[in-house]
N, C-alpha and C positions, 0 to 999 in steps of 0.2 A: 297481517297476522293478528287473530284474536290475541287481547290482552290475559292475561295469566297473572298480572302482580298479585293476586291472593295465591298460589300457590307454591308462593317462595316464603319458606318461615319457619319455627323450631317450634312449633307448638305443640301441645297436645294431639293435636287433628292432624296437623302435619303431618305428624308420624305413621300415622295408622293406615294399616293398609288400604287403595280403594275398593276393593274387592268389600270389606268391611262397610266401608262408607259409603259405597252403591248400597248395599244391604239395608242399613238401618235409614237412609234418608229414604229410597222408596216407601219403606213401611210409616217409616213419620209422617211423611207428605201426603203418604195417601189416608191416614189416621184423621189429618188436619183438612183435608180436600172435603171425604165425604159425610165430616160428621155436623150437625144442625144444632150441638150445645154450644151455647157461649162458655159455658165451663172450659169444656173441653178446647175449644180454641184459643181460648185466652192464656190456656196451663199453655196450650205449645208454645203461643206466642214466647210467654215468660221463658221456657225453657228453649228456645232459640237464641233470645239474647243471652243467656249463660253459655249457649256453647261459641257466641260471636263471644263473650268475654272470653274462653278458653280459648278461642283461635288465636288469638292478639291482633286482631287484624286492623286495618288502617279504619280509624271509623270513620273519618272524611269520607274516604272514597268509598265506605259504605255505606254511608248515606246520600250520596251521591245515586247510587241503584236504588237506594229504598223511594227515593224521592221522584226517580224515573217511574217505579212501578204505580205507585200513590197517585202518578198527573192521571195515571185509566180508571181508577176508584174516583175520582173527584166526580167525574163523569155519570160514576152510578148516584152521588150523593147530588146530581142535580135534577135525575130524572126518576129514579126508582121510587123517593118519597113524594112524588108528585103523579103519578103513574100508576103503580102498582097494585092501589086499592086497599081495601081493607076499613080497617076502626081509624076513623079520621081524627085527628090531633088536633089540628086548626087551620085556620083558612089564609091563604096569602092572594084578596084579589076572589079573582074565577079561580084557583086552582088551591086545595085542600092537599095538605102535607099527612101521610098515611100513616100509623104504628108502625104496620108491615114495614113498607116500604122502606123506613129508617132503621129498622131493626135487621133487613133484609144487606142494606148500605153497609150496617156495622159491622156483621157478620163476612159480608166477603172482603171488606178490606183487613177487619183480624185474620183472615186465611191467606189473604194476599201477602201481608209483613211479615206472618209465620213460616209461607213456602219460601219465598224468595230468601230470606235470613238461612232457611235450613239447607238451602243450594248452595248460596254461597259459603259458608261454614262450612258443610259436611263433602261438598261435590268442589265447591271453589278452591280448597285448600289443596287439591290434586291436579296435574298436569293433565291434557285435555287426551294425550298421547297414552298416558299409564289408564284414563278411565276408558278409553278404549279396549285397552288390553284386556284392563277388569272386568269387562262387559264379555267379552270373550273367553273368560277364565269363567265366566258364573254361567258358561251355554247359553249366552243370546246368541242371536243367529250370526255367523260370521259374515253377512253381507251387511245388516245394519252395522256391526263396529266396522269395516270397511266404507261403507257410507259416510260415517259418524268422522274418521280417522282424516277422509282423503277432500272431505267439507275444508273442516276445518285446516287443512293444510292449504286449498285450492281453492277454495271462494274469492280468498280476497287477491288472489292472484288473474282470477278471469277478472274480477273486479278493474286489477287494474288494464287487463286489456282493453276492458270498456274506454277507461280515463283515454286511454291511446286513441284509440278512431276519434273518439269524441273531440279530443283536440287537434288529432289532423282534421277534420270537419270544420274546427273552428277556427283554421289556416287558410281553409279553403274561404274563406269569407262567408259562411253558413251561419245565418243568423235567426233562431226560434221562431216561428208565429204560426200562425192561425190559417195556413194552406194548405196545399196539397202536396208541394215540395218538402215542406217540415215533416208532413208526417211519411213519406215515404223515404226520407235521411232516416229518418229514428227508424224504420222498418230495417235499413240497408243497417242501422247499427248495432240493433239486436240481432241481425241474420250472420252479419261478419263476428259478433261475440260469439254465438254459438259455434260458429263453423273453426273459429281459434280455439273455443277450449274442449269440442273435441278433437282436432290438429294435438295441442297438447295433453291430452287425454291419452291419445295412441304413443305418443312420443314418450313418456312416463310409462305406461307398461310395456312398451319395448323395454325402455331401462330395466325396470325392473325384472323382465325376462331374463335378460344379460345376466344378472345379477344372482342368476339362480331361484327368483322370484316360485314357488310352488304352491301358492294360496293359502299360506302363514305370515302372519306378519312376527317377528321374534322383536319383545322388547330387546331393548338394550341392557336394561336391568333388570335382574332376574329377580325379583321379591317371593318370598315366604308371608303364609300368615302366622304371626308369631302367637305367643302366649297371652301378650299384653291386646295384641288385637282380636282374640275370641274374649279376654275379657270385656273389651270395649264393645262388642257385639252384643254380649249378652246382657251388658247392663244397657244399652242401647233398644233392642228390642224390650226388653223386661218396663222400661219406662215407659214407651211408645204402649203396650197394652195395656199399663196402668191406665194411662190417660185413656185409651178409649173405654177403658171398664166403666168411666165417672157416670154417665149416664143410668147403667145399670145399679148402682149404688145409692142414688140419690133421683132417684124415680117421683 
């Protein structure tokens, strides 16, 4: 099962509905995704770590993700200043270090620590079950939140059926290499994974059939949008436009 330990807390964010918090993290994200100001991304950055402040969330293990996300930006910071072209800075050797290129670096890893902070704060601080719901409460298509609901329930459960062959294989005295046998075991073990999780795939909506199942999922808990959560919506969006207006203001 996917981990959830951000979505257990008495915070601020916590509380808030997700219906809410789908809302306003869409529009920040995508504020922070398409805009080319340093201004503007640096405000969200900042204003991401104050809502990681208002969540109270574990900052270890939040920087634990930030530091997962940062090893793929490292990547741009070895090749895009070296690559990219532009007004050249200076030379290392044969190969010239670019304006662009650095400034191109800089730029996507401030959008990179922006989204991921605004995921886990605004989307992480909900259970993975109610942002389904939510998604289905705001008219996305009910097949993606079904998608989205029965992933996450069921991925890591084929998963483990995987683990299963794989170790009867490795009973069998099946030992990895570089022939024709190896690769037709790992053929037979991805052909038996699929063929077990749709076996369990049927077997689950049979259940559910039983069950009264009619192409509704009904949470458990029933949430309203409260008072406090249109106000957090709207000072939510109302910030999010500020920050994209910066550019128009300071042209």
């Amino acid at each position: 099962m996917m981990d959830e330990r951000f979505a257990t807390g008495n915070s601020l964010l916590h509380k808030r509905d997700p219906k809410v918090k789908v809302i306003v993290a869409a529009a920040y994200i995508t504020v922070a995704a398409i805009s080319n100001s340093f201004a503007v991304v640096s405000l969200a950055l900042a204003l991401a770590f104050l809502l990681l402040l208002l969540s109270r969330l574990d900052l270890r293990q939040v920087g634990k993700r930030l530091l997962a996300a940062n090893t793929f930006t490292l990547f741009l910071w070895l090749t895009l200043p070296l690559t990219y072209g532009g007004e050249e800075l200076t030379r290392l050797g044969a190969f010239s270090l670019s304006v662009e290129g650095i400034r191109l670096a800089a730029l996507i890893s401030l959008k990179t620590n922006c989204i991921v902070l605004s995921l886990i704060t605004l989307l992480g601080t909900s259970r993975i079950a109610s942002l389904g719901h939510a998604l289905e409460g705001l008219h996305v298509s009910r097949r993606l939140c079904f998608m989205l609901l029965f992933s996450y329930r069921y991925i890591f459960v084929i998963y483990q059926e995987y683990q299963k062959l794989k170790r009867a294989a490795g009973m069998r005295c099946f030992v990895p290499a570089t022939n024709i046998h190896t690769y037709r075991t790992y053929g037979y073990l991805f052909g038996m994974t699929l063929v077990r999780s749709w076996n369990r795939a049927t077997r689950v909506h049979q259940a559910m059939l039983l069950r009264g199942f009619n192409g509704r999922l009904i949470p458990l808990e029933q949430r309203t949008v409260a008072s406090n959560d249109i106000v957090f919506l709207v000072i939510g969006l109302a910030i999010t436009a500020t920050v994209a207006s910066i550019p128009f203001f300071y042209r």
